[in-house]
C-alpha positions in Angstrom: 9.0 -96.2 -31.2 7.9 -92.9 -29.8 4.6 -93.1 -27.3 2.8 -90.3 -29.2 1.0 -89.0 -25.6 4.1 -87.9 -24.7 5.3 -85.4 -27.5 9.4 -84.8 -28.2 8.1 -81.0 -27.7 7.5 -82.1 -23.9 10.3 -84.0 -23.5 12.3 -80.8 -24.9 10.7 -78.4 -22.3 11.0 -81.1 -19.5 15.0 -81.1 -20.3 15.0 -77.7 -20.5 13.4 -77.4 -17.0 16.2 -79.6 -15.2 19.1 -78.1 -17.2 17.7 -74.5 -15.8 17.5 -76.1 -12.3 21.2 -77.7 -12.5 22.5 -74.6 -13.9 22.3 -75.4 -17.6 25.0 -78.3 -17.7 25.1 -80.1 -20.5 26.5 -84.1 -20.2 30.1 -84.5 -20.9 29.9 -86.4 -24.0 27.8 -83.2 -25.5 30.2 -80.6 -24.4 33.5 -81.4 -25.8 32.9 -82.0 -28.9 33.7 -79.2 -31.9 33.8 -79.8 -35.6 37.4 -79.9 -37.4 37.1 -77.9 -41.1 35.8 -79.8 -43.6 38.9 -79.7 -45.6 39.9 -82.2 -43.2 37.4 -84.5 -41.4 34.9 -82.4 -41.0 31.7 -83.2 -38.9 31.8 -86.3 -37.5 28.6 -87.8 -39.4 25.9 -90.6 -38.6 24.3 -92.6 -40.9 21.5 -95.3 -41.4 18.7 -95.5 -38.9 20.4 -97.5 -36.0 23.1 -94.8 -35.8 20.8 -92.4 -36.2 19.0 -93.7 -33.3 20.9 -94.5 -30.7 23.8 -91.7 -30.8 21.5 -88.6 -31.6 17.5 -90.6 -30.5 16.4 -89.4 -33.4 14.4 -91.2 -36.0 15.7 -91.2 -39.6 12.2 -91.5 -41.0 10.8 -88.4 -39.3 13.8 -86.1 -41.0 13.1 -87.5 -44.1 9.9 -86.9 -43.5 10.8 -83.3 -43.0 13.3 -83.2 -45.6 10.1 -83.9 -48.3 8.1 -80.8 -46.2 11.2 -78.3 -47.0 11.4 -79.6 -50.4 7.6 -77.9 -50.8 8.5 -74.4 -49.7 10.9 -73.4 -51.5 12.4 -74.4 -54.9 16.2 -74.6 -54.2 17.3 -75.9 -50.7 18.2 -78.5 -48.1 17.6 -79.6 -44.3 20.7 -80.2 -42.1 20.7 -81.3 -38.6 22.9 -81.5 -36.0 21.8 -83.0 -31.9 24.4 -83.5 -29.7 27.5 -82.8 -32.0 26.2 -85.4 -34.6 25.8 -84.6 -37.9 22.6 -86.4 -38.3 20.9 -85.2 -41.9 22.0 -83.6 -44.5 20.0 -83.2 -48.0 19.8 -81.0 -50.5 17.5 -80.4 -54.0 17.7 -77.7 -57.1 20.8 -76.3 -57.1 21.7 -76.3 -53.7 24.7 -78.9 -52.4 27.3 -78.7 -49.9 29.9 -76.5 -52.0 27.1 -74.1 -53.2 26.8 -70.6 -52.0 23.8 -68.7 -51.7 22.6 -65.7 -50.8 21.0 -66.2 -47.4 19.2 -62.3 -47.3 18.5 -61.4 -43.7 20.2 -64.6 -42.2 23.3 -62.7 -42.8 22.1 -60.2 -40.0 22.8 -62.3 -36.8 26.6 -62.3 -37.8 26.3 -58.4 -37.9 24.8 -58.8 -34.2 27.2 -61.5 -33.3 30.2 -59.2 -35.0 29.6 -56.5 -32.6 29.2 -58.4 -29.8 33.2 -59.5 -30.0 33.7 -55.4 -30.8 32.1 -54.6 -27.2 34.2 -57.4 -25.6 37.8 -56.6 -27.7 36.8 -52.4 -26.7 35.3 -52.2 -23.5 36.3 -48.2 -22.9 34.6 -47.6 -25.8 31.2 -48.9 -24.6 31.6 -48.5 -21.2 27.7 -48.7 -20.6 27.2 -52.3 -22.9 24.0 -52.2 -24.7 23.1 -48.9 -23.0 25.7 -46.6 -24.8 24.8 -44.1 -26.8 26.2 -44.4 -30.2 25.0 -41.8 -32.8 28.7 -39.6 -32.0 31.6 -39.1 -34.2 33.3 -41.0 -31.9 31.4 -44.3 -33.4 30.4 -43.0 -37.0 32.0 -41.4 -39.8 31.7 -37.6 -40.5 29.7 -38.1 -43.3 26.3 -39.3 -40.4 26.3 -35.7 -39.6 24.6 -33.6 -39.2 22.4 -36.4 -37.8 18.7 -36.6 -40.3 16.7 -36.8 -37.1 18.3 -34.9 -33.8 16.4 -37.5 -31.8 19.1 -40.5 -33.3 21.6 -39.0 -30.7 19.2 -40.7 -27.8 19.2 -44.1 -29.4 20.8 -46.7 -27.4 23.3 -49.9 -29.1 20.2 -52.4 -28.0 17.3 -50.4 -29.2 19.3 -50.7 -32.9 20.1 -54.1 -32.9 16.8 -55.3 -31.4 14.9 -52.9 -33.8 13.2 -50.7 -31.3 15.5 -47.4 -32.0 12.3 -45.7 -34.0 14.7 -46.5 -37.6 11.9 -47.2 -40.1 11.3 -50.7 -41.8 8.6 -53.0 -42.7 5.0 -52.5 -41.6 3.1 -53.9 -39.7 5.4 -52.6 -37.2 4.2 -53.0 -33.2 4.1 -51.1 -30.3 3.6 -53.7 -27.0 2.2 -55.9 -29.1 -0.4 -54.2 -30.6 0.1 -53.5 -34.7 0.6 -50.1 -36.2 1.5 -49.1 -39.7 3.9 -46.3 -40.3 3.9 -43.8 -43.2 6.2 -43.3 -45.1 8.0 -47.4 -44.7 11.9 -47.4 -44.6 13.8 -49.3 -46.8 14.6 -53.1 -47.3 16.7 -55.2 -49.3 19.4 -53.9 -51.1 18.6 -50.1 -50.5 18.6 -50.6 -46.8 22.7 -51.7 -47.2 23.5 -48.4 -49.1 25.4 -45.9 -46.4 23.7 -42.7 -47.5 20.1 -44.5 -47.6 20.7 -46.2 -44.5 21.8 -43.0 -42.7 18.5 -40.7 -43.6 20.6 -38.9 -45.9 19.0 -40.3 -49.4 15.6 -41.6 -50.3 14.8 -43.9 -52.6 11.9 -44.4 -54.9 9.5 -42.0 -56.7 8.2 -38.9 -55.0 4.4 -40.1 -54.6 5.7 -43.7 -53.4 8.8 -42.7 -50.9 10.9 -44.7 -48.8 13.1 -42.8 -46.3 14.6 -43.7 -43.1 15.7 -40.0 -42.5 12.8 -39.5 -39.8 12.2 -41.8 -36.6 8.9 -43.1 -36.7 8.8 -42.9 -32.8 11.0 -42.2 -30.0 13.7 -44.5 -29.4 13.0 -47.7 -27.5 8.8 -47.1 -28.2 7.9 -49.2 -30.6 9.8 -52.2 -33.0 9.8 -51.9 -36.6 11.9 -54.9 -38.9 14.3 -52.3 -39.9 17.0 -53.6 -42.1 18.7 -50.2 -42.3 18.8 -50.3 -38.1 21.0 -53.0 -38.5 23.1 -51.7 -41.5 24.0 -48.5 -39.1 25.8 -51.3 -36.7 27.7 -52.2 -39.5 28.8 -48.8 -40.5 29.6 -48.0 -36.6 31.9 -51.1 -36.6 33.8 -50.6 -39.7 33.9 -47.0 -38.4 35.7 -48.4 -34.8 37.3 -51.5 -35.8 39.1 -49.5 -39.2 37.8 -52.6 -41.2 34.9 -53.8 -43.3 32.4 -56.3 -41.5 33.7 -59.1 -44.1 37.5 -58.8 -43.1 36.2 -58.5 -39.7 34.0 -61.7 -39.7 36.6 -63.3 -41.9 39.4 -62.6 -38.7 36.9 -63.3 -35.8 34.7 -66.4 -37.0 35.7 -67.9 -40.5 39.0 -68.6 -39.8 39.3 -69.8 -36.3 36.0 -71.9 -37.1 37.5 -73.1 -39.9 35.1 -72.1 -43.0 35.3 -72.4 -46.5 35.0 -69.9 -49.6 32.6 -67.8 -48.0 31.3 -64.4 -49.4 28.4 -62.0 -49.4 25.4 -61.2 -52.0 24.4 -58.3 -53.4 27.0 -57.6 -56.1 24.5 -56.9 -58.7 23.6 -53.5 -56.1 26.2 -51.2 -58.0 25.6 -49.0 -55.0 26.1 -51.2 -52.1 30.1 -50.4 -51.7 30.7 -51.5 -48.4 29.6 -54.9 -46.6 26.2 -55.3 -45.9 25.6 -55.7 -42.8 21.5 -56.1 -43.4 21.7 -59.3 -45.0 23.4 -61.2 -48.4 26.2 -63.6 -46.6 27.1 -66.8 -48.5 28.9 -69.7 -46.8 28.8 -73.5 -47.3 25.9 -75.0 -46.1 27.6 -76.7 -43.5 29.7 -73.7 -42.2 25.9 -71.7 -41.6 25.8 -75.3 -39.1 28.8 -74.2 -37.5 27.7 -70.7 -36.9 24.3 -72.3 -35.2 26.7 -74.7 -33.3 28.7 -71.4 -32.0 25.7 -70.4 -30.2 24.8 -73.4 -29.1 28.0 -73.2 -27.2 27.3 -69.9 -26.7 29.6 -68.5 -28.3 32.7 -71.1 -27.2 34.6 -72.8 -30.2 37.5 -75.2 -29.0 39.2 -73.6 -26.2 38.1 -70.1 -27.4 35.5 -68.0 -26.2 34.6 -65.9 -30.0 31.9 -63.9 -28.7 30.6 -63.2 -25.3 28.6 -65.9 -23.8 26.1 -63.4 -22.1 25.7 -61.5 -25.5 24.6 -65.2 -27.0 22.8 -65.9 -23.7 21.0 -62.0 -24.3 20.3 -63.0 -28.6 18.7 -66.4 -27.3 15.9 -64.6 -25.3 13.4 -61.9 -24.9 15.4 -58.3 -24.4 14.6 -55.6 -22.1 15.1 -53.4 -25.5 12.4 -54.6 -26.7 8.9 -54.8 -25.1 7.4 -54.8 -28.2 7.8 -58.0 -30.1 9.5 -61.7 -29.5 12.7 -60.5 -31.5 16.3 -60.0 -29.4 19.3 -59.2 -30.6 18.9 -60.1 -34.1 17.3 -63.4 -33.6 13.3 -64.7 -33.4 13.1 -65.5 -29.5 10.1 -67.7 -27.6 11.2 -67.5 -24.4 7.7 -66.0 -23.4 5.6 -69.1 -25.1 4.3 -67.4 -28.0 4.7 -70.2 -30.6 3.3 -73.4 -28.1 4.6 -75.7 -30.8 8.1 -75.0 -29.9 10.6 -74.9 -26.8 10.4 -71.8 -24.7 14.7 -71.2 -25.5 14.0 -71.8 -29.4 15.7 -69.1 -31.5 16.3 -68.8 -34.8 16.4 -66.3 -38.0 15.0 -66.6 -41.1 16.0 -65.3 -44.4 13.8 -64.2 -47.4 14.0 -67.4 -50.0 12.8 -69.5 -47.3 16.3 -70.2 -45.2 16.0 -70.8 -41.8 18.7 -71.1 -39.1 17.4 -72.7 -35.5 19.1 -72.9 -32.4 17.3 -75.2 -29.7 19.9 -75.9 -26.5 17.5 -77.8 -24.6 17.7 -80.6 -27.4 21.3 -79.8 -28.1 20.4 -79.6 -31.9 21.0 -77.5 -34.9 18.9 -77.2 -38.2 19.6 -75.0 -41.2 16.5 -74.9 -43.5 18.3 -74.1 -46.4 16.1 -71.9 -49.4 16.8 -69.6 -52.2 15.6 -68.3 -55.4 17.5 -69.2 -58.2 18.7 -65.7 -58.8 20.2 -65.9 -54.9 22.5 -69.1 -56.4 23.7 -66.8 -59.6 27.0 -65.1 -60.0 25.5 -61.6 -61.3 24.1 -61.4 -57.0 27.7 -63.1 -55.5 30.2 -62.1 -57.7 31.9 -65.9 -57.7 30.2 -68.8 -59.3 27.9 -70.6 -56.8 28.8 -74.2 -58.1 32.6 -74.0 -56.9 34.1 -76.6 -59.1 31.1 -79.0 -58.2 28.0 -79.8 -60.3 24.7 -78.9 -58.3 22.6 -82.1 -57.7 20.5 -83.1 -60.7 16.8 -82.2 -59.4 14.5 -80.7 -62.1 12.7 -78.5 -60.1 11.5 -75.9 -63.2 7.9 -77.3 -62.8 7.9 -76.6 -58.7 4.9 -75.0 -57.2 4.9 -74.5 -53.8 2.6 -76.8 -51.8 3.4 -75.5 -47.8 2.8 -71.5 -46.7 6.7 -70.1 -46.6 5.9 -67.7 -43.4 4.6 -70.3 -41.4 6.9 -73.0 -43.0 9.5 -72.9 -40.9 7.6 -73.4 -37.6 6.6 -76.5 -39.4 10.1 -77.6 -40.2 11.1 -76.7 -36.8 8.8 -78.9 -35.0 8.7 -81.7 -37.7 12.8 -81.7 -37.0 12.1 -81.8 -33.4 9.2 -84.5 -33.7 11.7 -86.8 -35.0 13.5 -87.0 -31.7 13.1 -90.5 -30.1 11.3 -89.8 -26.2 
């Protein structure tokens, strides 16, 4: 049993400590160790609490323990975890299970990241200065980005738009070192953010006395961070623009296939005017392939004797980035490598998604969880253009009379740490 003065949080950061000071090894037995598709075995599994307990040291009452928290925040969902290449949990409730597809909103916007982190790598001449290049040319977008809505776009820098800090407008509050500022008019989010021409400053959206519009930087780029969904649907339009492909076919080539997904799509059908991939947010994949894509990064960015993405650009999404000074959010990803959130591991990083999923990535514990959510509507054909069930019956859990019982934007701190609690010390 765990000796409760001595916190698995602790025993996290204490790892962490003397992986840093033997240059981030991990043990043998942790490193070899990749998933075959589930069409065939699959993840090698663990079940019952002995198992549980002495090939991952984790205690199967705690998860389930967590499992019952998750089940409070959102109406649909699941937890899955995996510590040291072990699938170790894996629940689900409403109508999630593991053939059902949802519509994971802005958890889809990592795999943009991650997508143009293999582009730099497969076309170095074309970013000769990494992060640093200037993008807002024809050599990168299409004829139709110019002329550019703001002159000042031609200054912003690949970082500053993937960590958010290119002066794009998005959600308030929006911060500037730390210190919260709100910005009139907002910029778009959800579905508008994915439409090209919206995206671009070259369309607004909504009524004249209520406007959204990212056609104006709300500051000069690299001086403040704003969540700007449309910031992130510009990298997708700049790589469909270089690599000749949409960011689906591309994704499909780079990560689906040599990890060895499923049916996999993206959300957002029901947007008649989002005609190109979304880059901003909507992908779909089997619960247990979203596991794989956490596992990628654990290995940072290694899968079998390939190396998919970059390990420096995984290392760079993992941790606070010099492109942005303003907030604890990298390339894409929620970072706490400056201590903010004391309840977790300083090299925690993780996205979340609106409908309450969660995707965490904690190396010093070697582990995985995907804090699956959604609305019902995110589950429904009219939003993924394929039926969500996939041949397979959702689990029979009434959840019609759910209320929830747990805050959803502090929930998954909560889930994080009661995930991490249940490690054995």
């Amino acid at each position: 049993m765990r000796n409760p003065r001595f916190p698995a949080t602790l025993f996290i950061a204490l790892t962490f400590a003397i992986r840093l000071a033997t240059g981030g090894e991990m043990p043998e037995s942790d490193r070899v160790y990749y998933p075959a598709p589930d069409a065939q075995e699959g993840w090698r599994a663990l079940s019952g609490e002995d198992a549980v307990r002495t090939k991952a040291c984790m205690e199967l009452s705690r998860l389930d323990q967590a499992f019952e928290f998750v089940k409070g925040t959102t109406k649909n969902g699941g937890l899955l975890v995996v510590r040291n290449g072990w699938l170790v949990y894996e629940r689900y409730f409403g109508q999630a299970h593991r053939e059902s597809l949802c519509n994971t909103a802005s958890c889809g916007k990592p795999f943009t990241s991650i997508a143009v982190g293999i582009l730099m790598a497969e076309h170095p001449e074309l970013f000769p200065d990494g992060l640093d290049q200037q993008i807002f040319t024809r050599q990168y977008f299409p004829p139709d980005m110019f002329p550019l809505s703001d002159p000042r776009k031609s200054k912003i820098r690949l970082g500053q738009l993937l960590s958010f800090t290119a002066g794009i407008r998005g959600n308030n509050p929006c911060y500037v070192h730390g210190a919260e500022v709100t910005i009139e008019p907002a910029g778009p989010d959800g579905w508008q953010s994915m439409v090209d021409e919206i995206a671009t400053g070259h369309r607004d959206y909504g009524k004249p006395e209520h406007r959204i519009s990212a056609a104006t930087l709300w500051c000069e780029p690299g001086e403040g961070y704003s969540y700007a969904s449309s910031s992130i649907h510009l990298a997708s339009i700049m790589l469909r623009t270089v690599a000749r492909q949409e960011l689906q076919t591309y994704l499909d080539q780079k990560l689906a296939k040599p990890m060895g997904w499923g049916r996999w799509t993206y959300g957002y059908k029901s947007a008649r005017d989002v005609t190109h991939t979304p880059g901003a947010g909507g992908i779909a994949l089997r619960p247990t392939d979203m596991l794989r894509f956490g596992y990628l990064l654990l290995r940072e960015g290694k899968w079998n004797d390939q190396q998919l993405v970059p390990a420096e650009f995984v290392r760079h999404c993992s941790r606070v980035s010099p492109y942005n000074p303003h907030y604890p959010y990298s390339l894409q990803f929620d970072v706490n490598s400056q201590g903010g959130i004391t309840q977790l591991p300083r090299d925690a990083f993780w996205k979340l998604g609106s409908g309450g999923h969660c995707l965490c990535v904690v190396p010093s514990a070697s582990l995985v969880l995907w804090k699956l959510g959604g609305r019902d509507s995110q589950y429904g054909s009219e939003d993924l253009g394929t039926s969500a069930a996939a041949g397979q019956p959702p689990v029979q859990d009434d959840r019609s009379n759910w209320r929830p019982s747990a805050d959803l934007n502090t929930a998954h701190i909560m889930t994080i740490k009661l995930v991490l609690d249940a490690i054995c010390s």
